[in-house]
Each structure stands twice: as C-alpha cells, then as structure tokens.
C-alpha positions in Angstrom: 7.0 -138.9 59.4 6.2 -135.1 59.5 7.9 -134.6 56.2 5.6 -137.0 54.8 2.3 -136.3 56.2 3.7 -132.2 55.8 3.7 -133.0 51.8 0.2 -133.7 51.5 -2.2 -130.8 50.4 -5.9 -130.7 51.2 -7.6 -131.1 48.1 -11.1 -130.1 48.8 -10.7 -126.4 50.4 -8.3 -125.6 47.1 -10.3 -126.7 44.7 -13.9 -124.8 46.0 -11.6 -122.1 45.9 -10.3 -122.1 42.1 -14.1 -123.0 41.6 -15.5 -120.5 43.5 -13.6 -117.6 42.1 -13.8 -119.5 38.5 -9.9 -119.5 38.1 -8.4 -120.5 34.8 -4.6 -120.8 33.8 -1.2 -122.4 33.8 -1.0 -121.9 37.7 -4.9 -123.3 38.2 -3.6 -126.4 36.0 -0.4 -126.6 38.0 -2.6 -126.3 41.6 -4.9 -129.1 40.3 -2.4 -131.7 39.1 -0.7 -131.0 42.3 -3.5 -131.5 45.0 -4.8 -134.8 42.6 -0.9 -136.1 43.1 0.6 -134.9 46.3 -2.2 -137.5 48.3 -0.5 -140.6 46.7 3.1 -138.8 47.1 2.4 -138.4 50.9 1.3 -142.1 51.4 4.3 -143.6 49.7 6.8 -141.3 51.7 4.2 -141.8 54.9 5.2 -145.8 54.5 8.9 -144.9 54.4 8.8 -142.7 56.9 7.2 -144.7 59.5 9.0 -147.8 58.7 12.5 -145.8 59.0 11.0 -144.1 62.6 10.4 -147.9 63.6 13.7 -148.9 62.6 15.5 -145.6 64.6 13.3 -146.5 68.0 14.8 -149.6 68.2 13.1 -152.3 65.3 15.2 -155.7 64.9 14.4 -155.6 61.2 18.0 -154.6 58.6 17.1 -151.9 56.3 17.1 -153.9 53.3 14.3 -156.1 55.7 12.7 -152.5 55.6 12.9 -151.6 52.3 11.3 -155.3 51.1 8.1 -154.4 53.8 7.8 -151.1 52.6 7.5 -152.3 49.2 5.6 -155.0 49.6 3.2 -152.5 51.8 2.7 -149.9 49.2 2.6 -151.9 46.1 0.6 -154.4 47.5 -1.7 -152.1 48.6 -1.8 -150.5 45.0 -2.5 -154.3 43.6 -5.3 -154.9 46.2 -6.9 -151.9 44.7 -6.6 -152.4 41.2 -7.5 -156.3 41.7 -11.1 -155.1 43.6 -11.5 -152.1 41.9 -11.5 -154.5 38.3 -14.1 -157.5 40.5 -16.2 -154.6 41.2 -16.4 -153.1 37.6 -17.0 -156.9 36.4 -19.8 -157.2 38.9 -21.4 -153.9 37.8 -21.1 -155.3 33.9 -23.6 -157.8 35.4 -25.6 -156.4 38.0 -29.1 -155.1 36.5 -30.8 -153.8 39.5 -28.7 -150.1 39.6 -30.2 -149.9 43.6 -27.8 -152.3 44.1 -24.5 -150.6 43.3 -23.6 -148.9 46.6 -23.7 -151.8 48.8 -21.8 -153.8 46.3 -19.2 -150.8 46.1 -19.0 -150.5 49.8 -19.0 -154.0 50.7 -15.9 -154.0 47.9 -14.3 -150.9 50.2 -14.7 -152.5 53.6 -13.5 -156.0 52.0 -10.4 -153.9 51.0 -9.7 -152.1 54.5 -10.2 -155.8 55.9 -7.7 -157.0 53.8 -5.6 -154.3 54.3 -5.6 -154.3 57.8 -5.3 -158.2 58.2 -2.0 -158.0 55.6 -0.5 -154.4 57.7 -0.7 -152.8 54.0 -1.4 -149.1 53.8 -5.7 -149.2 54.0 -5.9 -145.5 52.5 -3.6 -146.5 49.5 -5.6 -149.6 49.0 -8.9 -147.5 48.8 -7.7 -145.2 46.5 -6.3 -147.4 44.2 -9.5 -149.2 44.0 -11.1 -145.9 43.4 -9.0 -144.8 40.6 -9.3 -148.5 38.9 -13.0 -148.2 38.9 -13.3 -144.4 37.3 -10.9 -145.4 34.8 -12.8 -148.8 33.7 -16.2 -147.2 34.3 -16.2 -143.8 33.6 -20.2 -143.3 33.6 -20.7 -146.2 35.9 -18.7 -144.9 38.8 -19.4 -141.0 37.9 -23.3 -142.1 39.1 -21.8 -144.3 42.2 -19.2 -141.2 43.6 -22.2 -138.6 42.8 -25.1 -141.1 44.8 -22.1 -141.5 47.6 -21.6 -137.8 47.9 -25.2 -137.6 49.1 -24.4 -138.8 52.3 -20.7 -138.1 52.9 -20.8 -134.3 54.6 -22.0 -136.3 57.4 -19.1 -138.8 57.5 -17.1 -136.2 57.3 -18.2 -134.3 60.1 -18.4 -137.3 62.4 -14.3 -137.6 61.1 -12.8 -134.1 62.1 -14.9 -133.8 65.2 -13.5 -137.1 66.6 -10.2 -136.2 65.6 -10.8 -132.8 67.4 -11.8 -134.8 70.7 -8.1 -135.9 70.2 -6.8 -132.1 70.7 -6.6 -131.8 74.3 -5.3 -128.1 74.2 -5.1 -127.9 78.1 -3.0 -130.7 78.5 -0.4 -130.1 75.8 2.8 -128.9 77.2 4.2 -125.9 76.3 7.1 -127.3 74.1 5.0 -129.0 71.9 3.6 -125.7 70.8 6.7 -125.3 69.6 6.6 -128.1 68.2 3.4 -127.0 66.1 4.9 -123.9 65.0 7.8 -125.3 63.6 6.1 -127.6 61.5 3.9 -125.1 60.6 7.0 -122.8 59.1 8.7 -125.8 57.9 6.3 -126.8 56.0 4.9 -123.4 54.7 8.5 -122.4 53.4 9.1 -125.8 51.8 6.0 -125.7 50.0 6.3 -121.9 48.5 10.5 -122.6 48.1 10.5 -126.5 47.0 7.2 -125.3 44.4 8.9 -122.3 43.3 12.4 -124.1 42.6 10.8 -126.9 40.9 9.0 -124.1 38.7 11.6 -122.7 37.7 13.3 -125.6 37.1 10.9 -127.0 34.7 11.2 -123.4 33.3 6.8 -123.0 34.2 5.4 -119.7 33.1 6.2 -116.8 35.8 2.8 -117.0 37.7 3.4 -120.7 38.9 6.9 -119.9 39.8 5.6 -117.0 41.8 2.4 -118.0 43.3 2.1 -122.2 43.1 3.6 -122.4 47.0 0.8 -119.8 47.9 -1.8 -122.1 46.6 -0.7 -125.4 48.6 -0.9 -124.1 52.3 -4.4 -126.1 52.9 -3.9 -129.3 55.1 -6.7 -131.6 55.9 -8.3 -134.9 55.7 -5.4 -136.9 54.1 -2.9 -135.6 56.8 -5.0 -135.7 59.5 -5.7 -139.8 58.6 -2.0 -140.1 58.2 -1.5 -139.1 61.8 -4.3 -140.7 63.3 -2.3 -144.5 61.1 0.9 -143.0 62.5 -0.3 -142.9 66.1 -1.1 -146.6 65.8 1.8 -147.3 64.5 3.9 -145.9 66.5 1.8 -145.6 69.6 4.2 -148.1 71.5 7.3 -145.9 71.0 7.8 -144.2 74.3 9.0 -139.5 73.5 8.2 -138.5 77.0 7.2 -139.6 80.3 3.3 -140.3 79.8 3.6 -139.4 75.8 4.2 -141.7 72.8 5.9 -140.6 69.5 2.2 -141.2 67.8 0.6 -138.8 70.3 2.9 -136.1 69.7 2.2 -136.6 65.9 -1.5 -136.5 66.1 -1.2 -133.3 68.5 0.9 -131.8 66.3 -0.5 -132.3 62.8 -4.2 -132.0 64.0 -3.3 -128.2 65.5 -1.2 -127.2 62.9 -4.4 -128.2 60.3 -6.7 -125.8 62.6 -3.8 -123.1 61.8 -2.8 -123.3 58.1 -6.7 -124.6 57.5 -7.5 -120.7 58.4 -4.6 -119.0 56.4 -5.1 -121.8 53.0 -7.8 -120.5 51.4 -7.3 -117.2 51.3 -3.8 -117.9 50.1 -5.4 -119.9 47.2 -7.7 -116.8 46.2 -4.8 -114.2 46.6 -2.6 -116.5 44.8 -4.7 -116.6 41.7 -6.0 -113.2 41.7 -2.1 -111.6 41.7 -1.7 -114.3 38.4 -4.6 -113.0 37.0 -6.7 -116.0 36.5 -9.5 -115.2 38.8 -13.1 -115.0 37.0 -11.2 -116.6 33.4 -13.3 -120.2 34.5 -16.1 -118.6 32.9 -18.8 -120.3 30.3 -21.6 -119.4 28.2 -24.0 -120.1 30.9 -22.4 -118.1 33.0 -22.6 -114.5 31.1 -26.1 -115.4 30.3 -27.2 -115.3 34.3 -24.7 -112.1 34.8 -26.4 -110.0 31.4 -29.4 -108.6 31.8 -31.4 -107.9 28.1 -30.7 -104.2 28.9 -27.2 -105.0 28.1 -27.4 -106.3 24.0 -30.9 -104.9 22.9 -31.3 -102.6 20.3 -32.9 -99.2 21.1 -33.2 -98.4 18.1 -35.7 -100.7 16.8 -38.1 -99.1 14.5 -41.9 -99.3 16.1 -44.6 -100.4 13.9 -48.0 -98.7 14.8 -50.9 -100.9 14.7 -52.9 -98.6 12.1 -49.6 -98.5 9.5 -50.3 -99.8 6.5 -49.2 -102.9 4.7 -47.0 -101.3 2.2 -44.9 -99.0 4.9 -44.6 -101.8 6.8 -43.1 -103.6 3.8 -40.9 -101.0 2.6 -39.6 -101.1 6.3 -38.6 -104.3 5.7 -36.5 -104.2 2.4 -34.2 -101.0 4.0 -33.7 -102.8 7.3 -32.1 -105.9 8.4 -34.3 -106.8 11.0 -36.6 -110.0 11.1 -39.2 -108.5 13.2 -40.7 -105.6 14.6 -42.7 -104.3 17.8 -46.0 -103.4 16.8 -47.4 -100.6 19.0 -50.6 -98.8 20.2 -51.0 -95.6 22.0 -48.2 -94.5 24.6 -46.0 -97.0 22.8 -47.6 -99.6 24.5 -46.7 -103.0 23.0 -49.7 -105.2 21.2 -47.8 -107.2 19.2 -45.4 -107.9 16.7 -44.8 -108.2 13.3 -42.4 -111.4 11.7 -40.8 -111.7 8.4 -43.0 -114.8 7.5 -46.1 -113.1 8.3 -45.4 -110.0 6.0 -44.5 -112.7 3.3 -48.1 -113.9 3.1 -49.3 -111.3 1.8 -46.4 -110.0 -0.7 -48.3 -112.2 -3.5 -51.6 -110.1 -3.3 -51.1 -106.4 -4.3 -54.6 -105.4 -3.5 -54.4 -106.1 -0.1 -51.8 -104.1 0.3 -54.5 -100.5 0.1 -56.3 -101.9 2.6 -54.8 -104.1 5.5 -52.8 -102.8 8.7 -50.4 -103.7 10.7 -52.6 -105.0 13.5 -54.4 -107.6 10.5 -51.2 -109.6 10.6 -49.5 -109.2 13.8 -49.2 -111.6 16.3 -50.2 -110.8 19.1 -47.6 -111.2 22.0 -49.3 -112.4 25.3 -45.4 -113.4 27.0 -43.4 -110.2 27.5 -39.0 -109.9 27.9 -38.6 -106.8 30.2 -35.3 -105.0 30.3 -34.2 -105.8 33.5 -34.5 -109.9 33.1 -31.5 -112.2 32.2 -30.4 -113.1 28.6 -30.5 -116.6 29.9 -35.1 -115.8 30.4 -34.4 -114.0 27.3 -32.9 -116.7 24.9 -35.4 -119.4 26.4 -38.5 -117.4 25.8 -37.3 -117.0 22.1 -36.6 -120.6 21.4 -40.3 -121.4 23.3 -42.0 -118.9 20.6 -40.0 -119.9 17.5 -38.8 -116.1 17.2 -35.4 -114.8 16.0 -36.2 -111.7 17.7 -38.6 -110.6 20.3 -39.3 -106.8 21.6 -38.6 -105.3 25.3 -41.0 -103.9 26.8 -40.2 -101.3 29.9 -39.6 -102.2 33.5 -42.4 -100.0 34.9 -45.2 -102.6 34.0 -46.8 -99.9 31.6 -45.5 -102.6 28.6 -44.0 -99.7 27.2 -41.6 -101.3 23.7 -38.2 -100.3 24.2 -35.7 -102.2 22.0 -35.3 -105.7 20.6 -33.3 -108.4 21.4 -31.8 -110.5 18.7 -31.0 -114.6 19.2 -28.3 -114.8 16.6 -26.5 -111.4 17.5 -26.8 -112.5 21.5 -25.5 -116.0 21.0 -22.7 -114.2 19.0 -22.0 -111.5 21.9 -21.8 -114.2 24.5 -19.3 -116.6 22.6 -16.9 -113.4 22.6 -17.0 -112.2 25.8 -16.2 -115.9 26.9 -13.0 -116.0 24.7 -12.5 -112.3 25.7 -12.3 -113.5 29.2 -10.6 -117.0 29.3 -7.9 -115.6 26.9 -7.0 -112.1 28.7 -3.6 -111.6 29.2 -2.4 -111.6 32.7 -0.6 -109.0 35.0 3.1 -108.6 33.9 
C-alpha cells in the first residue's frame, strides 16, 4: 500500500513551479507527462495493493478471487467514467441555457461517487475517467466548465488538507512510527531519483532527464493523501497495534511525510530545471514585450526635423534615409509633432509649394507621447492605435524632449528573435 500511494506525484506544486520559472525542455516534457500519468499509475497499483494487504490480514478470498475484484474494481471504475462522462457531453450537445452546466456536471460527479461507492469501485478513478472522457469529447465545452469550477475550488481544497490535518495527531504518535515516516520518506525519495534515472537511461533520454527527472518528482499531495484517507477505510478493521489499525498508521504516515517532502518538492523542481538549463526558455512574445522597455530597440539616431525646415530638406531627408517618419521639433528639442511618409507625398506633385511651406504646415501634430522608460508592449499598442509605422520618444524628464524612434516592423522582428534565441539555447554540458 505505501508503494502505491509512494508512486504518486503531486501535480499541482510541480507544475506552478515549471510555470513559474517558465521552464522549457526535454526534462520539463518528461516532468509533465509524468505528474499527468503517475495519478492513474498510483490508483491502479493502490487497488492491488490494498486488495493483496486484505488478503495477507487474513481475507477468505483465493488470489485469483482477488485478481477478478481488482479488475473488475479498476476497470469498472474506468467504464463508469467513460459511460457518464459520454451522458454528460450528450446532455451538453442539448442543453441551451449554458448557467446550467455546472449542476448538471456535478450532479453527473456525485451520481458517479454514488455509484462507485454503492458497487466498492475505486470513486477517484471513476471521477477521473469521467473527467478525461468529457475534455476529450468537448474540448471547448469542458475547457469553460473546469475554468468556471476552478472559481470556487481553493476553497474545497482548503476545507480538504485542513481536515486531513485534524487527522495528524503529532502528540499522540508513538515514537516508532516516526520511523516509520522517515523511512518512507527515503524510500520513496531514492526510488523516485534511482527508478527515474534508470528508466532514463534505459529509454536512452537526453542527459538532463537522466540526471535531474527524480529531482523534479519529490512533491506529494492531494492524490496520496486521498489514497490514505480510502486506505484507512479500507483497511480500518485490520488490527497493527494495541489501539491502532493498519489504516491509521497509513494516514499517519503518508499525511506527515506530505508536510516533509511538500517543503523540500518545490525547490527541488526549480533546482532541477535550472542545473538542465531550461529555466526562463518557456518564454513568448508577450512576455519580452512587458520585460523591454522602448529604451532598449529605439533608434538614437533619428534625424530631427525642425518645425521651420523647409519642404524640400525635409524631402531630400527622405530619399537618403530609410525611415518612414520623423520627429518634428521646436526649441530645446522639444517634440511638436511628426512628420509621415504619406504626408510628404501630398505635396511632391506641386513644385511651387515646395519655396514656401515648412515642416510644421504638414506635420501632425502628436498630442499621445511614448517615453523611454515605458514597455514595448505601451509602445506597439499606441502605434497600432495611431496607424504609425513609427513614432518618436520623447525623454523621461517630462520636458517632451525627442530622443529616438521606435520602429513597429524592426520591434516585432527584434522580439521574434530573442524568443527563438531563448527557447533554443543550448544547455549546460
């Protein structure tokens, strides 16, 4: 029963921490997978394992008797949750008021504990099943159900660990089954970093996930914990120690060893990653946008157009530069406007104009304003809400003083490579 419930990685913990530190790789890929499948691996072994207890404390059953309930337990369970899981999609096909969704799903959950419970199949396999049945036949339709559910969960969850807390009479637990607790905690620790590795290397994995994949599965939580709590009904009539039942020294011992390795999980996850060099790889577009600051990409060497040059400089600036607009500046350099492309195009066609208008007779004038220190992401939406290519920095000293330009095209272009520069680094030999 411990190896079973010891085989089950809290999900949740790991995966804020590969979020968190935004970790991309083979060994991120291999972590995922793992935590997504070790739940399901954990339930199945949980059903032999507490089936076999039974039958070593004295069941009547054979062990071919055994074999045929677990069987029937686990892959029942499994059918229960693909059979509701497939009503409940149906229903949904149907249903037209949308408000009516979550009681339907979790009248379809507590029909499937019921069932569960009534037919001693596992109720935690059951659910699942059901759960993985309606993501795959409803993709959008049950992304909006889990995401309206999670609204109100933290609170479930709470109300879950602090009960099983209640359980952990610290006091009262004799001194042996501390030793217990630290056994199981080693045990398990050096079959997760050995049985990972050896696997790794087996299926010849690159050299971080042989390294660092046990490092990344220390976290223990909610799935083991429910496991013990099933296991101490199960096996709650099954006599250890005077005024102690197998089950309660299974729900002593997993719920103190999930306090300990809870504490020492995470921070395994982020050294893990960080020694394969994944850390900060998870990154997108988005993200560098927030980080940059228009001080990073903007040219500083913008030419400034005075707002008393004449048309026909400000046209031969034009046809020797590249740019598609220019700052147009008064005294101290102080931005009034700028000058676009189009605008200067409007008046190529008359000549004579060209003697007597100035650069402030066809600016625009700018009344928003991109400082220095703001993020390309205020940046690039200010240029798409004014229609511009480019659009001039002013100083950060609220004098409006023009101090480069920032370009959409060559910022979009800057972004897209330091994402591939980042998800595609090389890492540490």
């Amino acid at each position: 029963v411990f190896g079973a419930i010891a085989s089950a990685t809290d999900p949740a913990s790991t995966i804020d921490v590969l979020w968190e530190y935004r970790a991309r790789g083979a060994l991120t890929t291999t972590l995922i997978a793992i935590v997504a499948l070790d739940d399901a691996l954990a339930m199945t072994l949980y059903g032999l394992g507490t089936s076999t207890a039974g039958l070593l404390t004295g069941g009547t059953l054979s062990l071919g008797e055994v074999a045929l309930k677990i069987g029937v337990n686990l892959l029942g369970a499994v059918l229960l949750g693909f059979l509701l899981g497939w009503l409940l999609n149906f229903i949904f096909r149907w249903m037209r008021q949308k408000e009516k969704t979550l009681g339907t799903a979790l009248g379809a959950i507590l029909l499937a504990i019921g069932i569960a419970v009534a037919a001693e199949m596992d109720i935690i396999l059951a659910t699942m099943a059901l759960g993985v049945t309606l993501t795959n036949l409803a993709p959008r339709r049950s992304k909006e159900l889990f995401s309206l559910a999670q609204s109100f969960s933290s609170p479930i969850y709470v109300v879950f660990f602090v009960l099983v807390g209640a359980r952990l009479d610290i006091g009262g637990m004799p001194l042996w089954l501390w030793g217990v607790v630290g056994l199981y905690v080693i045990g398990r620790s050096l079959g997760k970093i050995f049985g990972a590795g050896w696997g790794a290397r087996i299926m010849r994995a690159p050299s971080a996930v042989q390294r660092y994949s046990g490092m990344g599965l220390f976290a223990q939580g909610g799935i083991a914990v429910g496991l013990s709590i099933m296991a101490s009904q199960h096996l709650g009539g099954v006599q250890f120690r005077p005024g102690m039942t197998l089950g309660d020294m299974i729900i002593f011992t997993v719920t103190a060893s999930t306090l300990i390795v809870q504490v020492l999980g995470p921070p395994l996850v982020k050294l893990a990653v960080k020694r394969a060099g994944e850390a900060g790889r998870n990154v997108t577009e988005e993200d560098i946008l927030s980080q940059w600051t228009v001080r990073d990409l903007m040219d500083r060497e913008t030419r400034l157009i005075r707002e008393e040059d004449p048309i026909a400089e400000i046209i031969r600036v034009f046809s020797e530069q590249d740019d598609s607009s220019y700052p147009v500046v008064g005294p101290e350099n102080r931005m009034v406007g700028i000058i676009t492309l189009e605008r200067i195009q409007n008046v190529l066609a008359n000549r004579d104009t060209w003697r007597w208008l100035v650069a402030s007779d066809v600016m625009i004038p700018v009344r928003e304003r991109i400082t220095a220190s703001a993020t390309l992401k205020d940046a690039l939406e200010l240029m798409e809400q004014l229609g511009f290519e480019q659009i001039p920095v002013v100083s950060d000293d609220g004098r409006d003083r023009a101090v480069g330009v920032i370009d959409r095209q060559k910022l979009k272009k800057r972004v897209s490579e330091e994402v591939w520069q980042r998800q595609n680094q090389a890492p540490p030999a």
